[in-house]
N, C-alpha and C positions, 0 to 999 in steps of 0.2 A: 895509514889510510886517511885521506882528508873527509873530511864531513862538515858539512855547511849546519848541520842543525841534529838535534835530538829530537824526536817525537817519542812524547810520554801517551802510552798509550793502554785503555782502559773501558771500562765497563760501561760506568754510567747510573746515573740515578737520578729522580726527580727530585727536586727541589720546593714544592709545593702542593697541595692538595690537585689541582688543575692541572697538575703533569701527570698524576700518576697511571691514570688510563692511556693515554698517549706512552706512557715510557713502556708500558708493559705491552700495549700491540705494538711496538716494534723489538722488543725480544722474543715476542712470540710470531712474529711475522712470518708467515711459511710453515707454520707446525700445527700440526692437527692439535690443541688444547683446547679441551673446552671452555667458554667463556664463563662458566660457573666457576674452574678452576682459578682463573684469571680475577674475578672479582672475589674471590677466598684469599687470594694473596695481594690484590691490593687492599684489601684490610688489614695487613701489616703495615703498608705506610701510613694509611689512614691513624693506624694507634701512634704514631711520630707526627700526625697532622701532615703527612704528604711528602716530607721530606727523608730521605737517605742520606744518610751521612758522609758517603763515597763521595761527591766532590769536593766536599772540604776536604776532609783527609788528603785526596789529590793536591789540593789547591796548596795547602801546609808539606807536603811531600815535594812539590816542584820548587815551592820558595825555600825551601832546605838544599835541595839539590842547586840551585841555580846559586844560594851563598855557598854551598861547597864548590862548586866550580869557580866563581869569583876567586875565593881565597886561594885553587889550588891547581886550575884549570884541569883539562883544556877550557879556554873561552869561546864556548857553544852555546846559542841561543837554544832553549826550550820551547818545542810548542807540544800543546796540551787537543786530544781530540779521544772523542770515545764513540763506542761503539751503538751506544741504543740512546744517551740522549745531550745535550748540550754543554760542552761541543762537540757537534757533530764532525768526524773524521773528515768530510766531505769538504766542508766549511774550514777545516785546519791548513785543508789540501791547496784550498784556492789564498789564503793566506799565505801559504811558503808559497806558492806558484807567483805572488805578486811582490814577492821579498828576493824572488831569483834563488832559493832553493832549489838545488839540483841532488845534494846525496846528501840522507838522513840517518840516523840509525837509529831503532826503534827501543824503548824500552815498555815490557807491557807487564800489568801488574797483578803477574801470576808469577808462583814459585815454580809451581809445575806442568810436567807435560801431559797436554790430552788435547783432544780437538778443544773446544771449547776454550779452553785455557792457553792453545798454541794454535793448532793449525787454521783456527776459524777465524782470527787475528789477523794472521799472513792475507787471507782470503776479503777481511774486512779491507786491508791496505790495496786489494790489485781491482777490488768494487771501487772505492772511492779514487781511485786513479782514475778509471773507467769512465765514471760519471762527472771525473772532473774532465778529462782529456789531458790530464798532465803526464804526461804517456815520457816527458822525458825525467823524473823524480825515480832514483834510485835508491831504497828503504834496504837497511838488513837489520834484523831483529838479533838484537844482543840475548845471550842462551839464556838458559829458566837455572836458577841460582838456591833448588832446593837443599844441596849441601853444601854451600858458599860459609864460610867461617862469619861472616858478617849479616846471616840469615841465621844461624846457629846459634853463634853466641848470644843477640839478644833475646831471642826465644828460651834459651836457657835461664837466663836473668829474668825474667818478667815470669819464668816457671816457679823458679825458689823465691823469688818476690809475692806468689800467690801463696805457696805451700808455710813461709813466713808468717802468715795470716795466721793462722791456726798457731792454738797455745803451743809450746816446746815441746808440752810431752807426749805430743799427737801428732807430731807431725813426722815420724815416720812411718804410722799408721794411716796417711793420707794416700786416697788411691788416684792415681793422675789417670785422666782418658785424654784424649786425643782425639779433633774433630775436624774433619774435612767432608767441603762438599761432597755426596751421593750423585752420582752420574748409574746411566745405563749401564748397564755388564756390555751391550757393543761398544759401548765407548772407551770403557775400564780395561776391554780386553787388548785393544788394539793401539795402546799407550803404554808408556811406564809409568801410569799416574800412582796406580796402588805402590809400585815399587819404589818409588821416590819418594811416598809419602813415608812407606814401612820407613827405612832407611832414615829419612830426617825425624821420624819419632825415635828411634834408637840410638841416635845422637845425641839427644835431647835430654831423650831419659838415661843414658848412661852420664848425661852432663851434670844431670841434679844429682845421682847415686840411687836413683829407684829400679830396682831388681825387674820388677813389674811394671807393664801399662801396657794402654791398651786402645788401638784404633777403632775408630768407630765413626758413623756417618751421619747425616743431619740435610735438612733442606729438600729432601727429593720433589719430585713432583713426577704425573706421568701415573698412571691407572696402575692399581694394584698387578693387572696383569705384565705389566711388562718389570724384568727382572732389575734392579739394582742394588747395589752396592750396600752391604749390611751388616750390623746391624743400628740401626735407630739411635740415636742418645737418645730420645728419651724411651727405649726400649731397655738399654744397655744398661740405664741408671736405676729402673725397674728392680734387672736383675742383679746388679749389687747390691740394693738394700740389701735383697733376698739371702745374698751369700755373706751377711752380716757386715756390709759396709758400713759406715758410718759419716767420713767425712772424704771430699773431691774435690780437686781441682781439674777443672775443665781447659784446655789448652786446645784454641783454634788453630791450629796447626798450618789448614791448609788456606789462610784468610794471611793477608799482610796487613790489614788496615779491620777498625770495630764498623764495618757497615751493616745494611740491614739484615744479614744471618746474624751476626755476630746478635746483635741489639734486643733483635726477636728470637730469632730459635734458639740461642742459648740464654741472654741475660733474660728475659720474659719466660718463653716457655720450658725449656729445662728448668731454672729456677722455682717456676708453680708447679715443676715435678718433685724435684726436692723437698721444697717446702712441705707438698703433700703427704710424703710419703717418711719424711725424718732426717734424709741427707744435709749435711752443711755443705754448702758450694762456694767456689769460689772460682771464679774464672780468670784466666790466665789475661794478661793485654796481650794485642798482636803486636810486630814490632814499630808499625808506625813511620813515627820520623827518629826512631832512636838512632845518634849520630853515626854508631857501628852500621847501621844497614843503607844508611845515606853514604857514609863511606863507599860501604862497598858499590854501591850503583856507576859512581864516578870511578871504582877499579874497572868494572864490566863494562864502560866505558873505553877506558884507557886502553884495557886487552887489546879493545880493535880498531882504534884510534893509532896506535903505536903500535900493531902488530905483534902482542907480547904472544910468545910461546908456553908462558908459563898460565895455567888456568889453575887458581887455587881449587880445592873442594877435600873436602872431610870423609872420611871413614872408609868406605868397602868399596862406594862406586867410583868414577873419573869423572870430571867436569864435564859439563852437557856438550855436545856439538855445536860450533858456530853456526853453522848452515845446514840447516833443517834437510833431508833426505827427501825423494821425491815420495815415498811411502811414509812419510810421519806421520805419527798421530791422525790418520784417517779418518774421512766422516762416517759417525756410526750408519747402519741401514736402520732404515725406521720400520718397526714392526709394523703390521698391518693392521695390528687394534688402533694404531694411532696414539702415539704419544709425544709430549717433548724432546727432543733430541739435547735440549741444555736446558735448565731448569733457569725459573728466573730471580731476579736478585733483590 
């Protein structure tokens, strides 16, 4: 298949104190959250002085990928656009429109499938079409690569790299958790999110030799009444002191790059749960620009590039689907108490 361009495609975050009210009304755009909740959590950037780490990481993620393409092709220009702040999809759109882009393929910087993480992506791409009028640009979204050998192996590396950490004679006594964002039970119910996640922690931890571990959630937002995704890390970490834990390594699991969950809810506050309560922590890195996952990006490339038949992936399940079904990953319904439908970042 020929492709004029890659578009890396992504979340988004402010970059200064003076963006971060602007970045978060427009991830909350449309969603019943209260604006209390909204300046709760931009006191997360605030403790970084406004900034989110997510577009460097981007920015060191595509200069990785575009020297892997250099060195080993295909030779595809990268362009870079996100979804809630600069740059803006919109603004990426009329850039390829002015460059005579006509077919791209997408990469977006989720391992996994859920609306928010997949179908509200596809939905971001056929808005900014819209609003561009670039009505002749044809996008197809390369698949979600949560059991990709080159999403696995380094997660596995950066896992015995943390548990390393801890003296020799503890560290089979070390308990690994596993943390991926909290979404709605509508949203969780109507994806393989949970499934994909179980699945690439059983990888993971069959990869280190831990018998044990254990998923668990972080970042929710959205009124106690409405149901998600549980339990808590710092609920979770509670209950292991309890059960005579001792020492943890935390592995973000469902994060590919250290942005602001990573920063805040696990290195900040999980850690002053630790700290409080006697846990030793240590958290795992995400995999980054490590060259195994930058590899592999330019393989999921290549699949559809070259038409390969073969789609790697690890353990129990088959490699994701090229082209999403018309029932994927659905928009949750939004309760009537009124909550966020994705939480913000």
């Amino acid at each position: 298949m020929q492709y004029d361009a890659i578009l890396f495609l992504s979340f988004g975050g402010p970059e200064k104190r003076e963006d971060v009210i602007p970045f978060l009304e427009n991830v909350l755009r449309g969603k019943p959250v209260p604006r209390e909740r909204m300046l709760e959590v931009a006191e997360h950037y605030y403790h970084f002085e406004g900034r989110s780490p997510i577009n460097e990481q981007n920015r060191q993620l595509i200069a990785a990928l575009e020297a892997e393409l250099a060195a080993h092709g295909p030779h595809i220009p990268i362009y870079w656009g996100n979804r809630n702040w600069h740059p803006m999809l919109a603004d990426t759109f009329r850039q390829m429109q002015a460059d005579g882009v006509r077919r791209a393929l997408a990469f977006v910087t989720s391992a996994f499938s859920s609306y928010s993480g997949c179908r509200q992506y596809r939905e971001d791409i056929a808005r900014a079409k819209e609003e561009t009028g670039y009505d002749e640009l044809e996008v197809d979204k390369i698949r979600v690569f949560f059991n990709h050998p080159g999403f696995i192996g380094p997660t596995i590396e950066n896992v015995r790299r943390a548990i390393d950490d801890f003296p020799a004679e503890r560290r089979e006594g070390v308990d690994l958790v596993f943390t991926a964002h909290s979404v709605p039970l509508s949203m969780a119910t109507t994806s393989k999110y949970v499934t994909q996640l179980e699945e690439a922690c059983r990888l993971v931890r069959e990869g280190v030799g831990k018998p044990e571990a254990r998923l668990v959630w972080q970042s929710r937002s959205g009124p106690p009444s409405q149901p998600w995704l549980e339990p808590d890390i710092g609920d979770y970490l509670r209950e292991l002191k309890a059960a005579g834990g001792g020492d943890v390594v935390i592995c973000p699991i469902g994060f590919i790059s250290d942005h602001m969950e990573v920063l805040f809810d696990l290195d900040t506050e999980a850690k002053e749960i630790c700290d409080e309560i006697g846990l030793e922590m240590v958290r795992a890195a995400t995999v980054g620009v490590h060259p195994e996952f930058v590899a592999m990006i330019r393989e999921l490339i290549l699949e559809r590039v070259e038409e390969r038949t073969e789609r790697r992936a690890l353990g129990l399940m088959p490699a994701n689907h090229d082209v999403c079904p018309e029932n994927c990953c659905p928009r949750p319904q939004r309760p009537e108490s009124g909550a966020s439908a994705g939480p913000p970042r």
